[in-house]
N, C-alpha and C positions, 0 to 999 in steps of 0.2 A: 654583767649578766649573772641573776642568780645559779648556785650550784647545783638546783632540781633542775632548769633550765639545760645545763651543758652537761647533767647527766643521761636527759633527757636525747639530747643531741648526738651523745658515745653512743648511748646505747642503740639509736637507729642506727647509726653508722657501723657499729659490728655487727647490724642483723645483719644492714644489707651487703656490707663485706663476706660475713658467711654467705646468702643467697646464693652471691656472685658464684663466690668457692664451689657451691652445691652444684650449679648450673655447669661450671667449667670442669668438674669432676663426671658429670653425664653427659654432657658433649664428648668428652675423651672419653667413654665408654669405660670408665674405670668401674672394673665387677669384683675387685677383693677386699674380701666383707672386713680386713682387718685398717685398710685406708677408710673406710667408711664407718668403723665405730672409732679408731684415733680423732676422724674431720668430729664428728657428733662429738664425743667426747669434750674437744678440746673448744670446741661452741659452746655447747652445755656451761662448760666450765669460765668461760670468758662472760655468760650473758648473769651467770651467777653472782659473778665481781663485779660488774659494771650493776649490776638490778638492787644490789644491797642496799642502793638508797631510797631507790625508789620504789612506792608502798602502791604495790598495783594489786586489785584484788582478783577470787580466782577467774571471773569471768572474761576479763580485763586477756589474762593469759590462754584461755581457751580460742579466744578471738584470733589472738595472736597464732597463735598454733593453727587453726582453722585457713588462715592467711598465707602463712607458710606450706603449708600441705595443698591447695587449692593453685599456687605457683608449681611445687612438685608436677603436680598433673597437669597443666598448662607447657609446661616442659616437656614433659613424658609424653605428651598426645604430638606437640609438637615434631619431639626426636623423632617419632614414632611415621 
């Protein structure tokens, strides 16, 4: 398997590892904003290492982000 290939593959797998995180962190009503900038944080920080290989441009990332936030409130309406 090429290295773009199984970088490709981590780096889905730590989205949807954090999603998970996300989901199970608003399930259990967790409201202290300082576990919630450590979770952010420490994703930020992993999607960073794992993306240095891969050359995705900005729109590429907006989608992503849009994806992301679009499950937030799929969530959120859910808990709700």
């Amino acid at each position: 398997m090429k290295q773009k290939t199984k970088d490709w593959i981590i780096f889905a797998a730590v989205m949807v590892a954090f999603l998970i995180g996300m989901i199970a962190l608003m399930l259990n009503e967790i409201e202290q904003l300082w576990v919630w900038i450590i979770f952010i944080g420490v994703w930020i920080f992993a999607e960073m290492k794992i993306a240095k290989n891969i050359q995705l441009k900005w729109w590429i990332w907006v989608i992503i982000i849009a994806v992301i936030l679009g499950i937030d409130l799929l969530i959120i309406s859910i808990i709700n």
